[in-house]
C-alpha positions as CSV (number, residue, x, y, z in Angstrom):
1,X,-34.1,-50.6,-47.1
2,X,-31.7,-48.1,-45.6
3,X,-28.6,-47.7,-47.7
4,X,-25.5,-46.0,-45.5
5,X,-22.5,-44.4,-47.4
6,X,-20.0,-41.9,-46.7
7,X,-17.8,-38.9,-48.6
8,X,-14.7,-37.0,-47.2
9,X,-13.6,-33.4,-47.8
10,X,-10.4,-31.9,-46.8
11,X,-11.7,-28.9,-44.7
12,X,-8.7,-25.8,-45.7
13,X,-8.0,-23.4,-42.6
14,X,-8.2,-19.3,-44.3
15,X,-5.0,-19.1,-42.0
16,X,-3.1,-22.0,-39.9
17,X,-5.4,-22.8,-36.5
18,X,-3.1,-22.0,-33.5
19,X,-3.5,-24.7,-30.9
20,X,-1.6,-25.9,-28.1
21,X,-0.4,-29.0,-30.1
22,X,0.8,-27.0,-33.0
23,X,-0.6,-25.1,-36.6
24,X,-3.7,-27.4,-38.2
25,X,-3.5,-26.5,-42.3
26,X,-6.4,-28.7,-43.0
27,X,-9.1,-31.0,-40.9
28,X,-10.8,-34.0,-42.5
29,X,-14.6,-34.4,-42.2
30,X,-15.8,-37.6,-43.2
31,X,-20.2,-37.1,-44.0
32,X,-22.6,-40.2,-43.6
33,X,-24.8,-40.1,-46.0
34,X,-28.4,-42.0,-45.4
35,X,-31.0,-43.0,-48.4
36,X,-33.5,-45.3,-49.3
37,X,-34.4,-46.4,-52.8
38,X,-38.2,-46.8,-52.0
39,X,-38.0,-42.9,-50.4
40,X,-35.8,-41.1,-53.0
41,X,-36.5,-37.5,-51.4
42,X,-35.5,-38.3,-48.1
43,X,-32.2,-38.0,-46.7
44,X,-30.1,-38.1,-43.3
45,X,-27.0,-36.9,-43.1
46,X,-24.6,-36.5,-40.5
47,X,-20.5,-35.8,-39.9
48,X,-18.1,-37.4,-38.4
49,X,-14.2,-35.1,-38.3
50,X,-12.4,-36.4,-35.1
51,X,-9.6,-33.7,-34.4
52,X,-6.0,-34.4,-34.5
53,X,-4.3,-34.5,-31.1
54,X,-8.0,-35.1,-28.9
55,X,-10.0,-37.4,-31.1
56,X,-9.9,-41.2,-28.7
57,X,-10.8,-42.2,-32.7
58,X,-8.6,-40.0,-35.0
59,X,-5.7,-42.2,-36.9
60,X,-5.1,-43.8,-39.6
61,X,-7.5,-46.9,-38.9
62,X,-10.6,-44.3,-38.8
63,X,-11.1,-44.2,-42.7
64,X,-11.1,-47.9,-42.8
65,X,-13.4,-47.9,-39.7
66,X,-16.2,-45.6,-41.2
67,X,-16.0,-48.2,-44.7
68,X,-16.6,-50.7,-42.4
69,X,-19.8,-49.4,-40.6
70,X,-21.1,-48.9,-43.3
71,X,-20.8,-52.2,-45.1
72,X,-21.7,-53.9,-41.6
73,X,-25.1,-51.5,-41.4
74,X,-26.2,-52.3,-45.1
75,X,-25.7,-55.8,-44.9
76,X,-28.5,-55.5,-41.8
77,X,-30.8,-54.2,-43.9
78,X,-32.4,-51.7,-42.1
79,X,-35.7,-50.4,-42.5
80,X,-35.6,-47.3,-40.4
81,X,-32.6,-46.3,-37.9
82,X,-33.1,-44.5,-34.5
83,X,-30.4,-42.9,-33.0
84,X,-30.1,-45.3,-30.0
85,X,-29.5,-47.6,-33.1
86,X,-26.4,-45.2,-34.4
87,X,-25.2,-45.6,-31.4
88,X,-25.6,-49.0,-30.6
89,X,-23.6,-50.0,-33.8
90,X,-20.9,-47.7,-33.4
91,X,-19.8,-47.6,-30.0
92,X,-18.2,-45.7,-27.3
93,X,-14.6,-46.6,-28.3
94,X,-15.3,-44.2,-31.6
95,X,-16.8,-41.0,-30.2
96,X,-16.7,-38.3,-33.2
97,X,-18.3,-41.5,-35.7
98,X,-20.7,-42.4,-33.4
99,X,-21.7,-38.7,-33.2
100,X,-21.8,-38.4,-37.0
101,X,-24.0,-41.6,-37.4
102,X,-26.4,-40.6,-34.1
103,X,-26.8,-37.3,-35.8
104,X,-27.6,-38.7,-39.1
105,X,-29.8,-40.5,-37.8
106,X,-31.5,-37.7,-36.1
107,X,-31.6,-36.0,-39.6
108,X,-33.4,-38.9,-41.2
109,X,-36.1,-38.8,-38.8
110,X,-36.7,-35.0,-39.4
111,X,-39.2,-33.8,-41.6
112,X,-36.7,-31.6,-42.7
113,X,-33.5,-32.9,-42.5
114,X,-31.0,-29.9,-41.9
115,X,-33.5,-29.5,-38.8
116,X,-32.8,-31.6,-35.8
117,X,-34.9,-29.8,-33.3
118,X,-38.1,-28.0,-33.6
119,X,-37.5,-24.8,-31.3
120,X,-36.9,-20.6,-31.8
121,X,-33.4,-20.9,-33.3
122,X,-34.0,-24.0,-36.2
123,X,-37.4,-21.5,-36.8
124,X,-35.1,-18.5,-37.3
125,X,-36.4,-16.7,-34.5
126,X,-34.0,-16.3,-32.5
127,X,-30.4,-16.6,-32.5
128,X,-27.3,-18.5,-29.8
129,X,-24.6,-16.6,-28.1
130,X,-21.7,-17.3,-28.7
131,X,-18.2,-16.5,-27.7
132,X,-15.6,-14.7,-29.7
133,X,-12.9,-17.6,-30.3
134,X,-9.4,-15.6,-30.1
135,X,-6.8,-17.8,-31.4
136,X,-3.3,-18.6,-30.0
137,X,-0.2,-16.8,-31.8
138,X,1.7,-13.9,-31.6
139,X,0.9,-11.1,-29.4
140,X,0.0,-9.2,-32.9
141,X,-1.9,-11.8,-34.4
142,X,-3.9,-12.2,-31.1
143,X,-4.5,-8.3,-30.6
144,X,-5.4,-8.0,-34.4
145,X,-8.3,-10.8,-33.8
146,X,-9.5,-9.0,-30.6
147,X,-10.4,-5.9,-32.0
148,X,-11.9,-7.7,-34.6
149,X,-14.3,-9.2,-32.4
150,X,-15.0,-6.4,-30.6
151,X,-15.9,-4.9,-33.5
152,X,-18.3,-7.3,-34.5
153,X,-20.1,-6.8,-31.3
154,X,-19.4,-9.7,-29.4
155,X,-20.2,-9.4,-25.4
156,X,-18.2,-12.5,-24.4
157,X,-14.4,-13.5,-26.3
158,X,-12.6,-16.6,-25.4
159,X,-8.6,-16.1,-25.5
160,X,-6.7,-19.1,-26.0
161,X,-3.7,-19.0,-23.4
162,X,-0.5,-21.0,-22.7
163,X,1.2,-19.8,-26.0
164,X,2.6,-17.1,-25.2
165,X,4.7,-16.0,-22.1
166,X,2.4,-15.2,-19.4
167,X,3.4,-11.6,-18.3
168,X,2.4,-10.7,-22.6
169,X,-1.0,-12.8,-22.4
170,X,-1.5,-10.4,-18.7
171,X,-1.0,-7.8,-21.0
172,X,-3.8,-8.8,-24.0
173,X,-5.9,-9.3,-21.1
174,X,-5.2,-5.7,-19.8
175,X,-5.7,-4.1,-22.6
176,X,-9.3,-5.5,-23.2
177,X,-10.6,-4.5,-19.6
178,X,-9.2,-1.2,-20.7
179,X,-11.8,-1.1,-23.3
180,X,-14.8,-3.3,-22.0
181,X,-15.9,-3.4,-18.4
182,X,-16.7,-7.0,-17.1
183,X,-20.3,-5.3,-17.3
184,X,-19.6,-5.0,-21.0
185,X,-17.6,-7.9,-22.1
186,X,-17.8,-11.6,-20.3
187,X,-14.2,-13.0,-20.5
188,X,-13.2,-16.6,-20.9
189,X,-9.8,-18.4,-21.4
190,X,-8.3,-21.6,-22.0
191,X,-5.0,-22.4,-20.9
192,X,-5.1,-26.5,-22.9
193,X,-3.4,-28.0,-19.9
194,X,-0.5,-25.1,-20.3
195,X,0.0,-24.7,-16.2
196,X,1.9,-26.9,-13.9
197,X,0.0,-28.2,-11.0
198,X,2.7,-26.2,-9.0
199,X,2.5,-23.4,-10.9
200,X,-1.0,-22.7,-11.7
201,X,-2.5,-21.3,-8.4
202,X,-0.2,-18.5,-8.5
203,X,-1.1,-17.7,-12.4
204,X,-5.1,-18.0,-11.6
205,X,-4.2,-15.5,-8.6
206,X,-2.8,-13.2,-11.6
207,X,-5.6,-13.9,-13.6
208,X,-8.4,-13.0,-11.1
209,X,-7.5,-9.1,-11.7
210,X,-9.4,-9.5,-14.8
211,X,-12.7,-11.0,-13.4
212,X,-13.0,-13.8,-16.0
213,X,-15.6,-15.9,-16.6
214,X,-14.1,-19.4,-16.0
215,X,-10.8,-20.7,-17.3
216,X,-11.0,-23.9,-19.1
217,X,-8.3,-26.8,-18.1
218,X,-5.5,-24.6,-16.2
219,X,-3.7,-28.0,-15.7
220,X,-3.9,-31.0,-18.1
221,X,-6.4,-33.8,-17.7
222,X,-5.8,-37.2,-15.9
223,X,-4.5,-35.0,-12.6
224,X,-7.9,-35.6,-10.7
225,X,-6.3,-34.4,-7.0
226,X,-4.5,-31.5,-8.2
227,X,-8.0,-30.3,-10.4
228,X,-9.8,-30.7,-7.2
229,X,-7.2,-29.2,-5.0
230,X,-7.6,-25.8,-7.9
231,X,-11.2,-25.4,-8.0
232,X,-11.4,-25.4,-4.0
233,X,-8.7,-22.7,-3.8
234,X,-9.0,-20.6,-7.3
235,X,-10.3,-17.3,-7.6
236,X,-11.0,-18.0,-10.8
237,X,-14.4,-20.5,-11.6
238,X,-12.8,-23.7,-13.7
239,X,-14.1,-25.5,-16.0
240,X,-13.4,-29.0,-17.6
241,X,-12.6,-29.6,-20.9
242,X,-10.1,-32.2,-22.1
243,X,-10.8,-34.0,-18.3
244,X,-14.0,-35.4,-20.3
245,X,-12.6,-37.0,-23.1
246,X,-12.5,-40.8,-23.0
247,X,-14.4,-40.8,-19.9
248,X,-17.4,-42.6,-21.2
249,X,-18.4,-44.8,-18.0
250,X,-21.3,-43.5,-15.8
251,X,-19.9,-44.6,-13.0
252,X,-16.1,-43.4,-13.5
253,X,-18.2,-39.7,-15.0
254,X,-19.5,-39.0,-11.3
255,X,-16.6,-40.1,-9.6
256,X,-15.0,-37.3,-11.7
257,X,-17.5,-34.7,-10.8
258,X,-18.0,-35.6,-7.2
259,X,-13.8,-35.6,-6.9
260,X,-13.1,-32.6,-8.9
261,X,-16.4,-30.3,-8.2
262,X,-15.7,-27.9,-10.6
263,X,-17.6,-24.6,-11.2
264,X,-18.6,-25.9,-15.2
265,X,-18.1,-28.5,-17.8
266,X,-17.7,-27.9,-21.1
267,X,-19.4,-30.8,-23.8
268,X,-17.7,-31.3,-27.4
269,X,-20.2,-33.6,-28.8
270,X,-17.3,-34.9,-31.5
271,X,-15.2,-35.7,-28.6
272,X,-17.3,-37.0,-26.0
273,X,-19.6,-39.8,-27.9
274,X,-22.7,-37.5,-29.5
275,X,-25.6,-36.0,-28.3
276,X,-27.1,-38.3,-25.9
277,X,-23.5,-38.6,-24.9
278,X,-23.9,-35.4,-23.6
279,X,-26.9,-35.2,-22.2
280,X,-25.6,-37.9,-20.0
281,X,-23.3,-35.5,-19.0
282,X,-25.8,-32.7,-18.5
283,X,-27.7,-34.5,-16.1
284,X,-24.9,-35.5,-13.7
285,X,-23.7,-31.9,-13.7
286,X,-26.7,-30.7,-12.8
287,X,-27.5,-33.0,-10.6
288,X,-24.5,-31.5,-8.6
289,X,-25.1,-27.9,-9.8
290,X,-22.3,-27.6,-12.3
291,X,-23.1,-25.3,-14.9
292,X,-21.9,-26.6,-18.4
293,X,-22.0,-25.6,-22.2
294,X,-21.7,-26.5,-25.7
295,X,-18.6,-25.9,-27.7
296,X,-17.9,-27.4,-31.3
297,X,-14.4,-28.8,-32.4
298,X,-13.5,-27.6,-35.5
299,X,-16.2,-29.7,-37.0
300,X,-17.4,-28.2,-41.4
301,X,-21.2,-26.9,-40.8
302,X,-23.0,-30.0,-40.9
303,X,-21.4,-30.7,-37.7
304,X,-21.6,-27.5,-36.4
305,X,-25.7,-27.2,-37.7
306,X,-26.2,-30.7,-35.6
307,X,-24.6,-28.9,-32.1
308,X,-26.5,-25.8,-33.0
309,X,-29.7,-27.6,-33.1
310,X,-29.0,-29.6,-30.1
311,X,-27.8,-26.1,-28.0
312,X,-31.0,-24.5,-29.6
313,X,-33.1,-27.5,-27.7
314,X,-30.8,-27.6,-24.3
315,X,-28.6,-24.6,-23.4
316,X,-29.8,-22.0,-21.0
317,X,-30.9,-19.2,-23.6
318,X,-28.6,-16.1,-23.5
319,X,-25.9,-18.3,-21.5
320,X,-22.7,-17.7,-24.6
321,X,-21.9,-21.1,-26.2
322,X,-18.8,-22.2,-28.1
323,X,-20.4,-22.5,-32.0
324,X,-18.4,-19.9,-33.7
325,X,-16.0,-22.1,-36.0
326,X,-18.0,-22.3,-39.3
327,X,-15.7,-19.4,-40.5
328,X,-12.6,-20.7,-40.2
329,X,-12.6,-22.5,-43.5
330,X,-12.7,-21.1,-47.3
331,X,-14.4,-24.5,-48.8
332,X,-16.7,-25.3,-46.1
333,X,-20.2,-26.8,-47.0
334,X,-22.3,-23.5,-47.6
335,X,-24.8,-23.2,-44.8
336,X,-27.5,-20.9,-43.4
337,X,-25.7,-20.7,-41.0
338,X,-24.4,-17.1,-40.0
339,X,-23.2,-14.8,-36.9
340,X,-24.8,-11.3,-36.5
341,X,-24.0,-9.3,-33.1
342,X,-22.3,-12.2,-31.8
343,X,-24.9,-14.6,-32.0
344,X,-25.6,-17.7,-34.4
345,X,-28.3,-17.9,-36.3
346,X,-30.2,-20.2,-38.3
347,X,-32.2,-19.2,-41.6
348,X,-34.9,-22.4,-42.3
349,X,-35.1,-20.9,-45.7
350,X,-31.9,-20.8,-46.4
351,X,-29.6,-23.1,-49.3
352,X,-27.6,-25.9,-48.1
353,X,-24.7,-27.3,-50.3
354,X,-25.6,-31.0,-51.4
355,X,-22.4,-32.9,-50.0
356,X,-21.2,-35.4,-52.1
């Protein structure tokens, strides 16, 4: 029979992760680890890290809550698990577990387990755009990390925005176009929920001059008429983010799209319930033609592998996802897992760490 258990490891930021809601130092990942006796060289495994400040499930309860999934799963004695299964036991009401279980059980049903997907990235053929991730911080700090990525060949960056005052963030912006075209460099930025509703039409105005991409939740989430009144009047295309989280009915998910309409959503498979989770999703955006992508949340590279796999499956090829946080640690779980031109990529023959 199935047994299910589960480690932890303190994830260490190489330097303090900006965010709207203050500096993260560290960011727990909890790993559920599936065996059976009778089938000692097989394995699933799967993580479950909800994020501080937009986890539905992060708290103090979650530790006890993973402890007791797993005593309630090994008392039913499985003899094989299915991710509908995961799922099933879980529930919706614990989104970044039920994504760690789901993709552990995705991994156990793989012939090889660090492989979710059988397509041209989990081969090693071919790699995932992805965007440059700028973090929030001084105007230094932030100019320092541009450069960087432009250095490293990316063709779209992501700025994090709302940190600074808006006249020096107009100036970041500025200075890249002064470098890279909008032919050369794709632009994206996330604002978190920064703007006012009576504010924010007047900044996305500003904005526009820099023929961005999308922005990602000018105005924080729960303000359905407001959104919609934005994305009918923006210049620049908006894209949900936080708006998803905790939205986990069918019914109450297309009443948000249909109200809202916006130009994209964006999926965080830790945040939103897993991978068929998403897909849900998927399918009422594009049954309204809403474009949509993946983006990771902080999550070691277990996590980050299982969204990899899954974009490498479902995204649009050579549409830029958001994958690019496996480097932001110094005692992550060594992966294959590396970024080359400003694409993922994914070596099949490559060493994984054994997690404990």
């Amino acid at each position: 029979m199935l047994q299910l258990t589960w480690s932890r490891r303190a994830l260490r930021f190489n330097f303090p992760a900006r965010t709207s809601r203050g500096a993260l130092t560290e960011h727990v990942a909890y790993y559920l680890h599936l065996t059976d006796t009778a089938q000692p060289g097989r394995r699933g495994l799967g993580e479950a890290a909800p994020l501080a400040g937009l986890s539905p499930d992060f708290g103090p309860d979650f530790e006890a809550r993973v402890a007791a999934v797993c005593a309630e799963f090994n008392q039913r004695s499985f003899a094989d698990l299915t991710p509908a299964q995961a799922r099933e036991l879980v529930g919706a009401e614990w989104p970044a577990l039920r994504f760690g279980l789901e993709t552990a059980a995705l991994s156990w049903q793989s012939p090889t387990p660090t492989q979710l997907y059988d397509t041209p990235f989990s081969r090693g053929e071919a790699g995932i755009p992805i965007n440059g991730l700028v973090w929030m911080g001084d105007a230094a700090f932030m100019r320092e990390q541009i450069q960087k990525k432009l250095t490293e060949g990316y063709s779209c960056l992501k700025l994090k925005i709302g940190g600074l005052d808006f006249a020096t963030e107009l100036r970041l912006l500025a200075e890249i176009r002064t470098v890279a075209s909008p032919d050369q460099l794709t632009l994206r930025v996330d604002a978190n929920g920064a703007f006012s509703p009576a504010e924010a039409l007047d900044k996305l105005r500003a904005l526009a001059a820099f023929e961005l991409h999308s922005i990602e939740q000018p105005i924080r989430a729960g303000q359905w008429d407001a959104m919609a009144a934005l994305c009918q009047t923006s210049p620049v295309p908006i894209a949900l983010d936080e708006e998803l989280i905790g939205v986990t009915d069918a019914g109450r998910q297309r009443q948000l799209l249909d109200q809202v309409q916006p130009a994209y959503i964006i999926l965080k498979p830790t945040l939103v319930g897993g991978l068929q989770a998403s897909l849900d999703w998927i399918a009422a955006a594009e049954a309204r033609s809403i474009g949509w992508w993946l983006t990771s949340a902080l999550e070691s590279n277990v996590g980050l592998n299982a969204i990899s796999q899954f974009a490498g499956r479902y995204a649009r090829p050579g549409f830029p996802q958001g994958l690019g946080t496996g480097q932001l640690y110094h005692n992550n779980v060594a992966a294959p897992l590396q970024i080359r031109r400003g694409a993922l990529h994914y070596d099949p023959q490559g060493a994984w760490e054994t997690v404990g």
